[in-house]
N, C-alpha and C positions, 0 to 999 in steps of 0.2 A: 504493500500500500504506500503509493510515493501520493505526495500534497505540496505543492511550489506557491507561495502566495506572494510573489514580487517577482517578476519577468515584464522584459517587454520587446515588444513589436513595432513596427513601422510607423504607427504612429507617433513616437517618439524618434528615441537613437537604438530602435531594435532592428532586425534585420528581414523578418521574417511578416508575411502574413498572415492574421489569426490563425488561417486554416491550417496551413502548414504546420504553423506554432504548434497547437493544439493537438498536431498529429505527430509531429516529432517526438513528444512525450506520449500521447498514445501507445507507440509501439515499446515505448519502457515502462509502461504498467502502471502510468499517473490515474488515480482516483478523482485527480483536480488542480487545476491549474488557472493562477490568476493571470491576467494582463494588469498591470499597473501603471503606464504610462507615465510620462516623466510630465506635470503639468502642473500651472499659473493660472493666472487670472485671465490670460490672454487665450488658453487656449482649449479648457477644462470640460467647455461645452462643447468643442469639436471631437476631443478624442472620447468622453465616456458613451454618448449615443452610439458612437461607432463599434466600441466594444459592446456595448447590448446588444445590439443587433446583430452582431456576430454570435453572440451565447444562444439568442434566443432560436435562430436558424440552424446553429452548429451543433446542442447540446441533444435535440433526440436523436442525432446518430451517428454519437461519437459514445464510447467506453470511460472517453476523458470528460468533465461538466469543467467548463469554462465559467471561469469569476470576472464580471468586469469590475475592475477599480483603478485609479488614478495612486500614481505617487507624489504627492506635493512637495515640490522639489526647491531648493532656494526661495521661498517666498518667505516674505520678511514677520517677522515675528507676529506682526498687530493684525497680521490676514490669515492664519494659520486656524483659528476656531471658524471664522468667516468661508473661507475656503473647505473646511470639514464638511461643515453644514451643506453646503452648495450642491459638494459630491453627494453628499447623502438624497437630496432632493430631486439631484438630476437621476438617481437610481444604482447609485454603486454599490456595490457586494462589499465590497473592503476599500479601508482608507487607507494607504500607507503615507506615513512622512520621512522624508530625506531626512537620516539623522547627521549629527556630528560626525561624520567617519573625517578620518586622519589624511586621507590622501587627497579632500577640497576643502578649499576655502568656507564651507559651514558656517553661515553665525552665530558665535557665542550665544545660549539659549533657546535654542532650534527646540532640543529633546525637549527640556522642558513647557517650551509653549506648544507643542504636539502632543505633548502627554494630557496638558492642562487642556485641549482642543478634543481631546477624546478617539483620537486616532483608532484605528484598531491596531497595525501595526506600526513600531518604530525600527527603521530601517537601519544597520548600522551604524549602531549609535557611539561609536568609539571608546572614547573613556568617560561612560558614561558615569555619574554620580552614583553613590548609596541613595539619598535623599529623593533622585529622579527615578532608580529603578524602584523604588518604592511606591512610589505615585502608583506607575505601572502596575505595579503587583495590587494595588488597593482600587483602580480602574479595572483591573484584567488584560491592559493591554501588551502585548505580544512583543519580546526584545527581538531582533535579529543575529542569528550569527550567520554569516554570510558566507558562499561556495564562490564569492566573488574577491579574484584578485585586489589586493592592495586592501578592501574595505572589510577583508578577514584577520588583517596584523593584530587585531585589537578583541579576535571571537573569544581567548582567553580571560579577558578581564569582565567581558559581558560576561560568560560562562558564570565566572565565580561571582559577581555583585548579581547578578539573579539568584543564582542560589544563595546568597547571603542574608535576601528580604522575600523569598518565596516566589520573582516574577517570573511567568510564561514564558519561556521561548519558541524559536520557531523558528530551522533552520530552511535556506531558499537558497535559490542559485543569482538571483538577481542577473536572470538571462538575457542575453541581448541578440543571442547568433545560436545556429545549431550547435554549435559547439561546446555552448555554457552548460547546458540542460544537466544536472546533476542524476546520474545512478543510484537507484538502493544505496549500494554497498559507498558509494563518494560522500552521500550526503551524511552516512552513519560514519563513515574518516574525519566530518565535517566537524561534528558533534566531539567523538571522543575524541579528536584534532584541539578541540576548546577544554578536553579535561574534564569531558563528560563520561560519566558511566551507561555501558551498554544500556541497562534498567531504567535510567533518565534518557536518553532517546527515546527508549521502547515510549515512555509517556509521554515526549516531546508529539511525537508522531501520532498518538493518542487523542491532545491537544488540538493536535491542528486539525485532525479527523474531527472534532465534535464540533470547532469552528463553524467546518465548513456544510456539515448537520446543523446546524443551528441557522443556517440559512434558506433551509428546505423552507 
């Protein structure tokens, strides 16, 4: 049972059409797979109708059920609850936000006004605070540790400040190309890679599984 909830497509800087997307993981055994597009205020309303509409056509017959949602990507602190909202109303499955990762310019704040914005996911959040992953853990909302280059140097330190206040994780590939799509067995390297035990996977996986039940 594979579950990706951060990937993206041409609508963004991905490479791929939903359909293919969609089926690329298909033939590895994904249960479910998000689109998340990298979006702003400029452009929030072009890419999520486009991802529904793609789930809604796509999803009686595929193996895989496609998630539309938006990643909120550098948008400035004070728009970040404003922009949640938006997604939600235009029909998003899932919200992720751009967190602090180490290898962008990120601003200072980011995680916490996402967290405070009620995100579902926070996306490589780097060195994330005790205080923030807390929040998290008392919203429910979902840390990232990432199968993605550069924005994984830091899955260690998430690993253990989650486990340290009890927050959700949620390991993804943060895919862009056929290439990213994480395996079974990559995305469990991903996890004990961060200094996770087999038995906290098994329920990371668990986790993400009731998620994406809880949107039925």
């Amino acid at each position: 049972m594979m579950i990706d909830l951060h990937t993206h497509c041409f609508f963004s800087d991905g490479e791929l059409v939903p359909a293919e997307h969609v089926r690329r993981v298909e033939v590895l055994g994904y249960q479910a797979i998000a689109i998340t597009d990298h979006a702003d205020s400029s452009n929030i309303d072009f890419i999520l109708p486009r991802i529904i509409k793609a789930a809604a056509d796509m999803n009686p017959f595929t193996s895989t059920r496609l998630l539309a949602g938006v990643e909120l990507t550098h948008v400035p602190l004070e728009l970040l609850a404003e922009l949640t909202r938006y997604a939600r109303k235009l029909g998003a499955e899932i919200v992720v936000a751009h967190g602090e990762t180490v290898v962008e310019p990120v601003r200072p704040g980011t995680n916490r006004a996402a967290l405070e914005a009620g995100v579902d996911l926070l996306a490589h959040p780097g060195f994330i605070t005790l205080e923030d992953a807390r929040l998290a853990a008392e919203k429910g909302i979902m840390l990232e540790l990432s199968g993605r280059k550069g924005h994984s140097l830091t899955n260690g330190h998430v690993a253990r400040i989650a486990e340290l206040c009890g927050a959700r994780l949620a390991v993804n590939a943060d895919a862009h190309g056929p290439g990213d799509f994480l395996t079974s067995e990559m995305a469990r390297m991903v996890a004990l890679g961060a200094g996770l035990s087999q038995e906290r996977y098994e329920q990371i996986r668990r986790d993400m599984a009731d998620f994406v039940a809880a949107l039925s």
